[in-house]
C-alpha positions in Angstrom: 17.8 49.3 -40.2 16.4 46.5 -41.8 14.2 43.3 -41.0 13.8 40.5 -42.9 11.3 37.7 -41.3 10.8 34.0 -43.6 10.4 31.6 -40.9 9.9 30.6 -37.5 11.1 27.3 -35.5 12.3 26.3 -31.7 15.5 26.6 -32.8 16.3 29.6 -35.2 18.8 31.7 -36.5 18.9 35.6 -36.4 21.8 36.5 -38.4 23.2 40.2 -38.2 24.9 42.3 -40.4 26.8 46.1 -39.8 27.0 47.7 -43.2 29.1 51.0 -44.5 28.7 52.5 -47.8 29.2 49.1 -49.5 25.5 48.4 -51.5 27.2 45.9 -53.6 28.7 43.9 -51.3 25.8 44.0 -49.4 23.5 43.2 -52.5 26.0 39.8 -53.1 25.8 38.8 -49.2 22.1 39.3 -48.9 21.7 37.0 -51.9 24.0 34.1 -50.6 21.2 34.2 -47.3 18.2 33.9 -49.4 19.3 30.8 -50.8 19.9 29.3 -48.0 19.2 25.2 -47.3 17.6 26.8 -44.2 16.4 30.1 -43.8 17.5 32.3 -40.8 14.4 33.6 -38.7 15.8 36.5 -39.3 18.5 39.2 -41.3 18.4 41.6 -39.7 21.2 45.2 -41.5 22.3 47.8 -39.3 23.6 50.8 -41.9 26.2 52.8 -40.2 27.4 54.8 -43.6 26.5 58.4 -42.0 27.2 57.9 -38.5 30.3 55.6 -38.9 30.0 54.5 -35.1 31.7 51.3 -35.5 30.9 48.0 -36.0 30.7 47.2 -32.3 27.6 49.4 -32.0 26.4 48.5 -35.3 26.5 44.5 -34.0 24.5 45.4 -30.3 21.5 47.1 -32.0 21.1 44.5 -34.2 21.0 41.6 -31.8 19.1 43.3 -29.7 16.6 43.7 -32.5 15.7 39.7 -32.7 14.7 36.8 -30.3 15.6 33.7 -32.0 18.0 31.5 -29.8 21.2 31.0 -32.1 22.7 34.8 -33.4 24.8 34.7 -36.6 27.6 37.8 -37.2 28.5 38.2 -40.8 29.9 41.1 -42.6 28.6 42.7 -45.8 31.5 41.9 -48.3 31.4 38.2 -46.9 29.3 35.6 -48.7 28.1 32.3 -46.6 27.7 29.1 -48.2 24.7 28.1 -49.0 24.4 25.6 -46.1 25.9 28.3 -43.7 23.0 28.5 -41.1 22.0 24.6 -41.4 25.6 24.3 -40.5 25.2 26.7 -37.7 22.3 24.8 -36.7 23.8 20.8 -36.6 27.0 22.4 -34.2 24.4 24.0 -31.9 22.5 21.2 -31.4 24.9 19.9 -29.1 23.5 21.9 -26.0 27.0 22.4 -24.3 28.2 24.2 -27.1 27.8 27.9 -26.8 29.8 29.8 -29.3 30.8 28.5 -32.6 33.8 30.2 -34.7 33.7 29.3 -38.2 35.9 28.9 -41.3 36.6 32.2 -43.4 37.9 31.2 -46.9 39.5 34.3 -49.4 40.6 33.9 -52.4 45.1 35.6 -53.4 46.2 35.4 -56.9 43.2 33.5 -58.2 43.5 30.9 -55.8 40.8 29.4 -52.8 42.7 30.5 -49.9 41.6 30.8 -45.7 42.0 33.1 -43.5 41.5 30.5 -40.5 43.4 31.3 -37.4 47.3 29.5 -36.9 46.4 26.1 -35.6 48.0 26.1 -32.7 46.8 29.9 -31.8 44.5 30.0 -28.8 43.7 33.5 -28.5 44.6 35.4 -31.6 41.5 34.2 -33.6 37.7 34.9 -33.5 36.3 37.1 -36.3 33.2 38.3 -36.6 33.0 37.5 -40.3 32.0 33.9 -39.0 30.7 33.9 -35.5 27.5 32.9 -33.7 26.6 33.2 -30.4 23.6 31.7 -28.0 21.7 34.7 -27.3 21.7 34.0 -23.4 26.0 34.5 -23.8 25.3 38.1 -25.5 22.6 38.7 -23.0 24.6 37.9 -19.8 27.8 39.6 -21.5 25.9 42.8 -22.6 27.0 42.1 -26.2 30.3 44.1 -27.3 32.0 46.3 -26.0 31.5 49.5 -27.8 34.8 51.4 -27.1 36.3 49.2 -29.6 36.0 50.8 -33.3 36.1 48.7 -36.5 39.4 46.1 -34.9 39.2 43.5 -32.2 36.0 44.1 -30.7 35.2 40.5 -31.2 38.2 39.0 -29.9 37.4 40.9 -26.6 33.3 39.0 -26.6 34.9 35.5 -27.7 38.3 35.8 -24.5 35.0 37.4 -22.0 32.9 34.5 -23.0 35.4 32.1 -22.6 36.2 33.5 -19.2 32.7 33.5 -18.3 32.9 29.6 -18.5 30.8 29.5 -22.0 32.2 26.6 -24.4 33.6 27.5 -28.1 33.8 25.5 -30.8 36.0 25.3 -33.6 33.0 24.7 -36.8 35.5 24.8 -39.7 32.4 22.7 -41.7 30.4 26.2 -41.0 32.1 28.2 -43.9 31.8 32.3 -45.3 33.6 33.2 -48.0 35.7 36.6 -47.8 36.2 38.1 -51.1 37.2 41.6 -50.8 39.5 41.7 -47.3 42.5 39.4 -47.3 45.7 40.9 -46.4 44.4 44.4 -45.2 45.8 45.8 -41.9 43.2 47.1 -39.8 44.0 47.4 -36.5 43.9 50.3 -34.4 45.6 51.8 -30.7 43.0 52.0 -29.1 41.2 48.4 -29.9 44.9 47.3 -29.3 45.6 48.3 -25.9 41.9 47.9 -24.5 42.5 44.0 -25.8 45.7 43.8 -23.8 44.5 45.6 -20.9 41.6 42.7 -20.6 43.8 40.0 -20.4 47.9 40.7 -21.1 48.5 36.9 -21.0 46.4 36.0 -23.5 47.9 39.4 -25.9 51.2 38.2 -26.0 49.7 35.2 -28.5 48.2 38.6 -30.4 51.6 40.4 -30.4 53.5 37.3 -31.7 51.3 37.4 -34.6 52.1 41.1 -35.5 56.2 39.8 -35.4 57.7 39.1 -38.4 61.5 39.3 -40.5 59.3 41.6 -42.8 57.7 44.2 -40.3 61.3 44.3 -38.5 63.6 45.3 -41.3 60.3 48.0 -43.4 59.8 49.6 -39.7 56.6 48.8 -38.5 57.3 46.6 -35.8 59.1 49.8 -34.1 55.9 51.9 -35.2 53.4 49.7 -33.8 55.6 50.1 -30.5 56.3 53.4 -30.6 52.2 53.7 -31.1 51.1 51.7 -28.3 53.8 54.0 -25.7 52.3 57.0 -27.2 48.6 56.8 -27.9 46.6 59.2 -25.8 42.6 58.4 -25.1 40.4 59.0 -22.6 38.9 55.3 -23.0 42.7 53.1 -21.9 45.9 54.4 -21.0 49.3 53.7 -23.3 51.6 50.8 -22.2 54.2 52.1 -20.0 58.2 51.7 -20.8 58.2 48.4 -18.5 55.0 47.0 -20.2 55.8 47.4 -23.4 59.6 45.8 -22.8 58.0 43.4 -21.3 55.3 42.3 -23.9 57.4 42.8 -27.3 60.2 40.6 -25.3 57.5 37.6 -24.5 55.6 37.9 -27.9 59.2 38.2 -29.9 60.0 35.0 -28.1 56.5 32.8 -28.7 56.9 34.6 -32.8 60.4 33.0 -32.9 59.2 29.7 -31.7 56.7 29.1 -34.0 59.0 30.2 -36.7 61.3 27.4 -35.3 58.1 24.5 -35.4 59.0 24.8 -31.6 55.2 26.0 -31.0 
């Protein structure tokens, strides 16, 4: 656990970072955020390499470590721009703005790519590579949820804050660059069906976006569903035979839509 402390104002930055086993990546993001057009108040690194609890747990203790008003999540292979937290800074100054999701730009074959959330996707969006949260919304949600490991943990704090009444806003000007990620499946059972057991309306805009031509005809569309029937855990219970019919029949209706332009 590390702190890093370079300045001090009334409104302020902490910016938070889980790391595993990934000193490079962490040497090339800690570098982007000391050349910053505005300093954070504080960075604060929360090394998970030999306990590998998640990132969930990794995120809570380090919040919890600082007091500034405005928290920033970032992850360690990600790189901010150089005017990320100024950025962060102009967006919050509106006061009825309480969460801001930012831009998270990759780079396929060469080329300056994003990873930004479908445009007309509600839900299915909200990483934690570009987030940042007023401390009062992680205080009065207790931060995240820590049965969640590694996939979807902050969807779950962005749909609870949302629910809560807080305001989010789309900051596509506040931009981290994602170097070392893009295409990589990650998600898990568990983190899976404890998203759809918060709110089932909202997963069918998740399912959708697992739905394609590709994932039918290789398999993994009948995996996943097999999966989420099958998975056993103390922490949520599988779907049952009507929920899951009743799920992949919604979201393989909104993934055909869009296909169409019809959504």
């Amino acid at each position: 656990m590390i702190g890093i402390e370079p300045s001090n104002s009334d409104l302020a930055v902490d910016v938070v970072i889980p790391t595993f086993n990934r000193k490079d990546a962490l040497d090339r993001c800690l570098s982007a955020l000391q050349s910053q057009t505005v300093p954070p108040r504080s960075i604060t690194i929360i090394d998970d390499s030999e306990e590998d609890l998640g990132p969930a747990i990794s995120r809570n203790k380090g919040w919890r470590k600082g007091s500034a008003e405005i928290v920033a999540f970032t992850d360690d292979d990600c790189v901010p721009m150089d005017n990320w937290i100024e950025k962060i800074l102009l967006n919050f100054e509106e006061s009825s703005v309480h969460v801001i999701e930012g831009s998270v730009t990759t780079e396929i074959d060469g080329k300056l790519s994003n990873m930004d959330p479908h445009p007309k996707d509600r839900w299915n969006r909200f990483k934690t590579a570009n987030m940042a949260y007023r401390r009062v919304v992680l205080e009065y949600l207790d931060g995240f949820d820590e049965r969640y490991y590694i996939h979807r943990e902050d969807t779950d704090l962005a749909w609870r804050a949302i629910e809560s009444g807080y305001n989010v806003k789309w900051a596509p000007d506040c931009i981290v660059h994602h170097p070392d990620r893009a295409g990589i499946e990650r998600d898990r059972a568990r983190s899976e069906l404890l998203l759809y057991r918060l709110d089932r309306k909202k997963y069918h805009e998740i399912a959708a976006g697992m739905i394609s031509i590709k994932k039918i005809l290789n398999g993994d569309w009948a995996k996943k569903r097999f999966l989420l029937r099958t998975y056993e855990d103390t922490h949520v219970s599988p779907l049952t035979r009507y929920e899951s019919i009743r799920l992949w029949s919604l979201s393989l209706f909104l993934a055909v839509m869009r296909k169409l332009g019809l959504r």
